[in-house]
C-alpha positions in Angstrom: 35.1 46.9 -88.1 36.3 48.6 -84.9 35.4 46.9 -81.3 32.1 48.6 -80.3 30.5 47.6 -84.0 31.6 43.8 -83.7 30.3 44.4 -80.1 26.7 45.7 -81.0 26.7 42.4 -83.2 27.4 39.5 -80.8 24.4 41.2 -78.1 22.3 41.3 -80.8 23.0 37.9 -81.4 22.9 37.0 -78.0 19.0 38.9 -78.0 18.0 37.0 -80.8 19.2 33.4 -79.8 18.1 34.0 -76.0 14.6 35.1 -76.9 14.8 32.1 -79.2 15.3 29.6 -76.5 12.8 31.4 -74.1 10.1 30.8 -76.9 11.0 27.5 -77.8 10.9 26.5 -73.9 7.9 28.0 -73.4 6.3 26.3 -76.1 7.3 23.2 -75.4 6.4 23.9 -71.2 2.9 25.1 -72.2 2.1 22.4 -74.5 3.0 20.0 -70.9 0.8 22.2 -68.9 -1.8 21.9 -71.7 -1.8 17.9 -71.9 -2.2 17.8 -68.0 -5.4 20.3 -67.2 -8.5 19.5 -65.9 -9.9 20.1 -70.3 -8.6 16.0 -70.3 -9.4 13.2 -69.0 -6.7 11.3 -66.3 -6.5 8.3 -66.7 -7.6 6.1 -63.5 -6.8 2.6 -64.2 -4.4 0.0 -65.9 -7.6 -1.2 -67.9 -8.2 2.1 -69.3 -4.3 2.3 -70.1 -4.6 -0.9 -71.9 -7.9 0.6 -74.0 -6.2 3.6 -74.7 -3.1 2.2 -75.9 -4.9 0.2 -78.1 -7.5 2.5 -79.6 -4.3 5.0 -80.1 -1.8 2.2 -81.3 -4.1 1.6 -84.6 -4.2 5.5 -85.6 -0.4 5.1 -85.9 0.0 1.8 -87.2 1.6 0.3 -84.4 0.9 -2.9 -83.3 -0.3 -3.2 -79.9 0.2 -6.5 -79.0 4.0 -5.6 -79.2 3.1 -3.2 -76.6 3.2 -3.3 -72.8 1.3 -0.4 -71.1 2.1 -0.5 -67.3 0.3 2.0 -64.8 1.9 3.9 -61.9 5.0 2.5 -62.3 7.5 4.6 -60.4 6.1 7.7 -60.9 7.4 9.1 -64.3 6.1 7.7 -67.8 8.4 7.0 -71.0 8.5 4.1 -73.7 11.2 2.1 -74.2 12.1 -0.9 -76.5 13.4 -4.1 -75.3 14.2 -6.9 -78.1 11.0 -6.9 -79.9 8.6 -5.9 -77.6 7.8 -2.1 -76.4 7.2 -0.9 -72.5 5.5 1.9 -72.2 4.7 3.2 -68.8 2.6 5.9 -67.4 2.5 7.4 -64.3 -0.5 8.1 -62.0 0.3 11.8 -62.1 -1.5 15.0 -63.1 0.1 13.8 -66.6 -2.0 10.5 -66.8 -4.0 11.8 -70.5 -4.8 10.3 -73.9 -2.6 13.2 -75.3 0.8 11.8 -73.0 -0.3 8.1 -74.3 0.1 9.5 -77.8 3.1 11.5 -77.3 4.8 8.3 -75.8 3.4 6.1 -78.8 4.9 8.3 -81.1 8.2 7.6 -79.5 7.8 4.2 -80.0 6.9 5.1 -83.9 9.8 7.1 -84.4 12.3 7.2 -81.7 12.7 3.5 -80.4 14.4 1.9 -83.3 17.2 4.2 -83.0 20.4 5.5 -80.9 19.1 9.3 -79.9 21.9 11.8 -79.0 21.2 14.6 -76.8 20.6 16.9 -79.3 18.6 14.6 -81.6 16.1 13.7 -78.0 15.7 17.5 -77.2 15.9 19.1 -80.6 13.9 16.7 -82.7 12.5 13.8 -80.8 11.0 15.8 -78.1 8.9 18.5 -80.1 7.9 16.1 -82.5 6.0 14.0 -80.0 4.8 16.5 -78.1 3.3 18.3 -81.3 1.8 14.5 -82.3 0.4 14.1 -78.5 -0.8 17.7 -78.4 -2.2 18.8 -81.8 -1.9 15.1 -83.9 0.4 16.6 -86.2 2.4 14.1 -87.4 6.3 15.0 -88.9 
């Protein structure tokens, strides 16, 4: 193989695994976008929160007295655990849904009771949710 042929090979490489990560980005950015619009309901209250997490907590198993739904709390919404107990936390944002309650629970499901690396949170954790708290497929 002379220079110019092992050359053609690394930018088409390159192509492939940049239009990769475009896609995969976008699909993960649109599925955001598509939680958030005005085709679902924000939620307006901690009481609502509270319904929601429980009427959602069943479909998966999950039991939501273990659960600790807190509204508007400083303005960005994960799930975390803490002993035995599980925080989740939404903010009153454009991202206040159902569909961000179940991505979150699914954390809680499948992500809490473990140490996530980087790789495993972007690469596994994250599109897994998001496809649970979007469509309801569940991996």
């Amino acid at each position: 193989m002379d220079f110019n042929e092992i050359f053609n090979y690394v930018s088409e490489g390159i192509k492939w695994v940049s239009l990769g990560g475009i896609v995969y980005s976008g699909a993960i950015i649109g599925c955001y976008i598509y939680d958030g619009t005005l085709f679902h309901k924000k939620i307006e209250s901690s009481k609502e929160l509270e319904k929601i997490v429980k009427e959602e907590a069943k479909k998966l198993g999950l039991d939501s007295t273990k659960i600790d739904a807190r509204y508007n709390y400083e303005n960005k919404y994960f799930a975390q655990k803490n002993g035995d107990r599980y925080y989740l936390h939404l903010a009153n944002s454009w991202e206040a849904t159902r569909n961000t309650v179940k991505h979150e629970l699914y954390h809680i499901l499948k992500d809490c009771n473990r140490k996530n690396t980087f790789f495993y949170e972007k690469f596994i954790a994250e599109p897994r949710a998001i496809l649970y708290g979007t469509f309801g497929i569940k991996i």
